[in-house]
N, CA, C, O and CB atoms as a CASP TS submission, in Angstrom:
PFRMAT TS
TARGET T0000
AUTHOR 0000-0000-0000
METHOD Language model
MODEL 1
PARENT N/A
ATOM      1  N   UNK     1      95.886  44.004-113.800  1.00  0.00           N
ATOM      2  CA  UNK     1      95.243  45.096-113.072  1.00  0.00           C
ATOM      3  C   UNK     1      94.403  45.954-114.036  1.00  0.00           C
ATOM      4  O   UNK     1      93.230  46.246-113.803  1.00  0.00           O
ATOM      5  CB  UNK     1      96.309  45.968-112.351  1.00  0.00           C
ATOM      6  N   UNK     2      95.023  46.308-115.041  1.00  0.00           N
ATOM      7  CA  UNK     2      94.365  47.093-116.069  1.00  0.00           C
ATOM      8  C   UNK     2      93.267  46.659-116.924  1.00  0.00           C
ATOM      9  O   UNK     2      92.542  47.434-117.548  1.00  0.00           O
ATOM     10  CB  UNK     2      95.237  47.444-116.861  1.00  0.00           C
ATOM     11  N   UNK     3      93.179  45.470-116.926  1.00  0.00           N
ATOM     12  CA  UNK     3      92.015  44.487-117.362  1.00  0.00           C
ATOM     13  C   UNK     3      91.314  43.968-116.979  1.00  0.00           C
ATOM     14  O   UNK     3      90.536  43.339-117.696  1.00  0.00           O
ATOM     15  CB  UNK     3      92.083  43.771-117.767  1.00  0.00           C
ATOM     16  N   UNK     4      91.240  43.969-115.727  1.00  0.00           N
ATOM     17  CA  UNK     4      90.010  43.905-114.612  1.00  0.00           C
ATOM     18  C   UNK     4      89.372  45.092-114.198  1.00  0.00           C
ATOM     19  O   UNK     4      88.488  44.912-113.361  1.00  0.00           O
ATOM     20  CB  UNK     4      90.443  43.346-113.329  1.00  0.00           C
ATOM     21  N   UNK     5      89.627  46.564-114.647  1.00  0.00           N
ATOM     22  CA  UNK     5      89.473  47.370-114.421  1.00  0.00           C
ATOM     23  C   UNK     5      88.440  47.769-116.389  1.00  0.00           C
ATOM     24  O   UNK     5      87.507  48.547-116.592  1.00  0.00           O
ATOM     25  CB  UNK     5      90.920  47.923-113.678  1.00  0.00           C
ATOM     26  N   UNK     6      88.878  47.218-116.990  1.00  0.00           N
ATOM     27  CA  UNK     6      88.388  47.358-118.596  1.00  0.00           C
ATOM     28  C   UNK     6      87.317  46.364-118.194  1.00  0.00           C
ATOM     29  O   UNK     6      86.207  46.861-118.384  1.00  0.00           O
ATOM     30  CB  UNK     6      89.586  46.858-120.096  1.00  0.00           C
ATOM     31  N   UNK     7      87.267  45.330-117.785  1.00  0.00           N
ATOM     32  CA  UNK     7      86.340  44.059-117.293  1.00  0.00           C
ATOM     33  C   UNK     7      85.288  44.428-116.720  1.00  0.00           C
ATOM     34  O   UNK     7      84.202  43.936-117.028  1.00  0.00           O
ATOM     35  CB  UNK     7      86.913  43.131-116.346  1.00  0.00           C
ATOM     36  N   UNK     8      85.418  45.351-115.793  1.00  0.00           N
ATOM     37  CA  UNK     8      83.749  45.698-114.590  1.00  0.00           C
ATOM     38  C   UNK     8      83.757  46.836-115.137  1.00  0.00           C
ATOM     39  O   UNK     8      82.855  47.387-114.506  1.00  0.00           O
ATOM     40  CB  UNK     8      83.705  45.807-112.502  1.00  0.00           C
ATOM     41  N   UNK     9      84.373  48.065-116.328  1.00  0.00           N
ATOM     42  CA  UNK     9      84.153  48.544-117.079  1.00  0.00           C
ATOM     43  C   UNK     9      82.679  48.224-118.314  1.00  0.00           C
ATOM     44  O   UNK     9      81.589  48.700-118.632  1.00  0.00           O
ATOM     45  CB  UNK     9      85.311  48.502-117.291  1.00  0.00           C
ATOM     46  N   UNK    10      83.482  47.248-118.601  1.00  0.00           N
ATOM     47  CA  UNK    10      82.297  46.761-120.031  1.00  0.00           C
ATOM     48  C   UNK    10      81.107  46.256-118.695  1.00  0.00           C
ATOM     49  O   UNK    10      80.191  47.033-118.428  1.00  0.00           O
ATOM     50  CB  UNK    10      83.066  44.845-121.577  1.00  0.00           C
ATOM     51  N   UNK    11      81.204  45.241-118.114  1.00  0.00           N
ATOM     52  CA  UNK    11      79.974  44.677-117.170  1.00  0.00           C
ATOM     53  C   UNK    11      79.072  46.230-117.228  1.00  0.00           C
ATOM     54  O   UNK    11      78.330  46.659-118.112  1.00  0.00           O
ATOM     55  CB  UNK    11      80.599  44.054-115.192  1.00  0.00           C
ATOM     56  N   UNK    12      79.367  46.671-116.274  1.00  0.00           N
ATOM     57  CA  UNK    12      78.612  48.641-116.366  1.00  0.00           C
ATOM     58  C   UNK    12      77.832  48.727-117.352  1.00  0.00           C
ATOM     59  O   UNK    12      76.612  48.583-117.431  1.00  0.00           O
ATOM     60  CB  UNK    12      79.732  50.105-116.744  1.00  0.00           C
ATOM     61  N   UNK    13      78.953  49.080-118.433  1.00  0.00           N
ATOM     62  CA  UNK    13      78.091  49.074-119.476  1.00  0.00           C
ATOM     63  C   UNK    13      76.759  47.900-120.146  1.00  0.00           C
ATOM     64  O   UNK    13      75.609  48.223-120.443  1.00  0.00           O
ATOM     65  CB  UNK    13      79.033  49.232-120.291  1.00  0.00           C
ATOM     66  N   UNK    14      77.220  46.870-120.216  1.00  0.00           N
ATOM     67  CA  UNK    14      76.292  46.017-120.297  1.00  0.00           C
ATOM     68  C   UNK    14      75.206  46.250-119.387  1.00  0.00           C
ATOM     69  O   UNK    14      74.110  46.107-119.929  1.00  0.00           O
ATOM     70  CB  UNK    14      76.793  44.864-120.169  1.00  0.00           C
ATOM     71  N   UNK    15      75.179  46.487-118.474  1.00  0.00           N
ATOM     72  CA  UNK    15      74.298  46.132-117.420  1.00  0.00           C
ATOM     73  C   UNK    15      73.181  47.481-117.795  1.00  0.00           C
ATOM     74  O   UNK    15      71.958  47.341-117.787  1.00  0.00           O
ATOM     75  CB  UNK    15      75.153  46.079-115.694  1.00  0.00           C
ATOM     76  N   UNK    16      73.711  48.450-118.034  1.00  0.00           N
ATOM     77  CA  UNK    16      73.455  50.101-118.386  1.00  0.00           C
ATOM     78  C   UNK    16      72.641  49.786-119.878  1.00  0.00           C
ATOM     79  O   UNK    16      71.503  50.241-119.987  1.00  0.00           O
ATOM     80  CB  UNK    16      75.250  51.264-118.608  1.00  0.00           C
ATOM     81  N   UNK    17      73.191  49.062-120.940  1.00  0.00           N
ATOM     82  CA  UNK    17      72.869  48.713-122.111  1.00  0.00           C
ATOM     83  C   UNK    17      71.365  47.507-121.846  1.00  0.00           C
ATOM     84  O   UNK    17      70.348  47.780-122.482  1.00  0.00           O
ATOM     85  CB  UNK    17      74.375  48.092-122.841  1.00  0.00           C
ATOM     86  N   UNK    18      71.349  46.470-121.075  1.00  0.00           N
ATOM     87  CA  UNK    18      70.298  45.526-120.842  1.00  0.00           C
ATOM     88  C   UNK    18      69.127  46.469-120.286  1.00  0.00           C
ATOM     89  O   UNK    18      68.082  46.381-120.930  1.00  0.00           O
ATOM     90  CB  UNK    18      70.768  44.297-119.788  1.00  0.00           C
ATOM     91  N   UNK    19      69.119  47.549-118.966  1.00  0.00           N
ATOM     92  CA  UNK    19      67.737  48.461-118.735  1.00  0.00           C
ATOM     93  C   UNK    19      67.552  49.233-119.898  1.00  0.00           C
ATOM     94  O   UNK    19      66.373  49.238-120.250  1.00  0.00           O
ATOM     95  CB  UNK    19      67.773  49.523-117.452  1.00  0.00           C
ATOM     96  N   UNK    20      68.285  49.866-120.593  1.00  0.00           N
ATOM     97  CA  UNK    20      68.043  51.153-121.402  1.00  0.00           C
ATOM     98  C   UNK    20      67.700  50.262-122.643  1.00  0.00           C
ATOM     99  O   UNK    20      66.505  50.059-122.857  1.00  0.00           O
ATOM    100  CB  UNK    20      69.442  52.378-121.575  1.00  0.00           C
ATOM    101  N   UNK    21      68.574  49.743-123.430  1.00  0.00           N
ATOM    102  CA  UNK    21      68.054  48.595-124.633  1.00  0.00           C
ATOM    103  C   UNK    21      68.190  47.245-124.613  1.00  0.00           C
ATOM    104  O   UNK    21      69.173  46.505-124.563  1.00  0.00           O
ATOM    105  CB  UNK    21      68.645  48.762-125.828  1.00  0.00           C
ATOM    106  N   UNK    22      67.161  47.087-124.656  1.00  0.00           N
ATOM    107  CA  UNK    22      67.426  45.135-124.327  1.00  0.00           C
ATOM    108  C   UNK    22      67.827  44.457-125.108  1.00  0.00           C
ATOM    109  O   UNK    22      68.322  43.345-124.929  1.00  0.00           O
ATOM    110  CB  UNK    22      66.342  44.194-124.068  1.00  0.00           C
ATOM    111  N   UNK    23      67.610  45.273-126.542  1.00  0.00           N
ATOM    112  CA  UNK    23      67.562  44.523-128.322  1.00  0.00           C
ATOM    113  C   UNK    23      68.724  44.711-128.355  1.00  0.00           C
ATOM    114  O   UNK    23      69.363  43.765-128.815  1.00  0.00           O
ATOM    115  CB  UNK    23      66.697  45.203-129.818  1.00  0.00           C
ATOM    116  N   UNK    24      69.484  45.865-127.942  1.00  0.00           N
ATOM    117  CA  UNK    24      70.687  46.476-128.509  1.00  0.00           C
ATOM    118  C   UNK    24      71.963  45.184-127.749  1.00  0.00           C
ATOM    119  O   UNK    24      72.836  44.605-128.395  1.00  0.00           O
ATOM    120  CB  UNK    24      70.836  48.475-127.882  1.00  0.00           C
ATOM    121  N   UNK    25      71.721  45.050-126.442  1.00  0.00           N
ATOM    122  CA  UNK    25      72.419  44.380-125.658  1.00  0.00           C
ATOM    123  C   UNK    25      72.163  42.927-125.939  1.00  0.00           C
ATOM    124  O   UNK    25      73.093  42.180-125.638  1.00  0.00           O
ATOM    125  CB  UNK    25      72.181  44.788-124.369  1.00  0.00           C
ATOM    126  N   UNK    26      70.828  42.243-126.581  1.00  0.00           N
ATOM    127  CA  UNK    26      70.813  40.733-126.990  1.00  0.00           C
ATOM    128  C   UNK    26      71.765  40.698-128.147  1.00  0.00           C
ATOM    129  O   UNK    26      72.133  39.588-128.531  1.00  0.00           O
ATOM    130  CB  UNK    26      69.280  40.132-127.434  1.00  0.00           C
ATOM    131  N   UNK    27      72.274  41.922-128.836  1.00  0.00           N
ATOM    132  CA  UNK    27      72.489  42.239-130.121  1.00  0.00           C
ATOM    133  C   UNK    27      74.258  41.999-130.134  1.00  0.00           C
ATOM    134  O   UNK    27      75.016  41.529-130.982  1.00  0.00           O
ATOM    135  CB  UNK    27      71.837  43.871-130.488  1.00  0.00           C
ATOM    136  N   UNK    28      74.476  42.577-128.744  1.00  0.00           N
ATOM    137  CA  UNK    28      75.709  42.922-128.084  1.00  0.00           C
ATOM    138  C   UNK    28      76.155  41.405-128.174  1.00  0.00           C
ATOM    139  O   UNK    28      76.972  41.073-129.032  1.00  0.00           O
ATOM    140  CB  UNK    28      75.602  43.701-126.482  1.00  0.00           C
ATOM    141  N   UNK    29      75.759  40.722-127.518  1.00  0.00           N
ATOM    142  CA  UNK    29      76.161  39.603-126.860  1.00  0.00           C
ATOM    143  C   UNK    29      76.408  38.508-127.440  1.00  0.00           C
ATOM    144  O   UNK    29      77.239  37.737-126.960  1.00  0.00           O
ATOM    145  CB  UNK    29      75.457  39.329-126.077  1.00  0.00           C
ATOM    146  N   UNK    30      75.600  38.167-128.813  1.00  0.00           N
ATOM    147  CA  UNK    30      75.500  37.620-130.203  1.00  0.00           C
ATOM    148  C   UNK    30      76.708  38.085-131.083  1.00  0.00           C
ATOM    149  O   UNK    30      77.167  37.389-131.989  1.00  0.00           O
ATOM    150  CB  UNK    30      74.132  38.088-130.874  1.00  0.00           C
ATOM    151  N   UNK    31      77.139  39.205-130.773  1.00  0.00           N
ATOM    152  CA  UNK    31      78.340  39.793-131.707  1.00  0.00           C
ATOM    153  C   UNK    31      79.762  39.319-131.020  1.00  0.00           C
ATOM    154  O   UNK    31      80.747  38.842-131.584  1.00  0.00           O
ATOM    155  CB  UNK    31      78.275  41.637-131.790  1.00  0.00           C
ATOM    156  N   UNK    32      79.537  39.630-129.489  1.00  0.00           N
ATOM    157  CA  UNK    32      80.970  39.249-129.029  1.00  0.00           C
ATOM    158  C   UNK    32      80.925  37.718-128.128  1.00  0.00           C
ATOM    159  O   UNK    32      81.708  37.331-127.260  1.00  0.00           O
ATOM    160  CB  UNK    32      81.598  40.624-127.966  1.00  0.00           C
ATOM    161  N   UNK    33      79.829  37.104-128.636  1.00  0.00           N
ATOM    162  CA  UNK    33      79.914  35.672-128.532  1.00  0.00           C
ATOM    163  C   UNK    33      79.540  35.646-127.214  1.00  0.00           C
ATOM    164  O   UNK    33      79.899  34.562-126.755  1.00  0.00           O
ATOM    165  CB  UNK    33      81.264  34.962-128.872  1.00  0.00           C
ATOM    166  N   UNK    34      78.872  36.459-126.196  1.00  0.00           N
ATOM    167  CA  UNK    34      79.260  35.930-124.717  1.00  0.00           C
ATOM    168  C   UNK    34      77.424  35.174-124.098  1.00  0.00           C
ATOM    169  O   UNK    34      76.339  35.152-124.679  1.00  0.00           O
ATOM    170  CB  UNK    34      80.013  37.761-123.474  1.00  0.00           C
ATOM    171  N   UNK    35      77.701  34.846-123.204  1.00  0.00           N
ATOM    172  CA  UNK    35      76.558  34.065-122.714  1.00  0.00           C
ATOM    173  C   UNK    35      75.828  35.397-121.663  1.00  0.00           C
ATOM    174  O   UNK    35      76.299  36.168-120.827  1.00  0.00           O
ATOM    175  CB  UNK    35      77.161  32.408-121.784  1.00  0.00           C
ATOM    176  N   UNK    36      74.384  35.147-122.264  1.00  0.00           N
ATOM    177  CA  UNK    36      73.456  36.541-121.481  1.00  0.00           C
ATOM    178  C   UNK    36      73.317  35.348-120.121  1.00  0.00           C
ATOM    179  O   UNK    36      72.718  35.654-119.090  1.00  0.00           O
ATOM    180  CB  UNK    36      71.356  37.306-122.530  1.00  0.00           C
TER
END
């Protein structure tokens, strides 16, 4: 429960991070390995 809740947490953010910085979030995604 608590980690699906940390889960569409970070998504938010990502999603918040891809309009506002795009570099910062390609940057993001490269660091914690995940697929854009």
């Amino acid at each position: 429960r608590g980690l699906l809740k940390m889960v569409s947490k970070r998504k938010k953010l990502m999603e918040y991070l891809k309009r506002t910085d795009e570099k910062a979030y390609k940057t993001t995604i490269k660091k914690l390995g995940l697929k854009g």
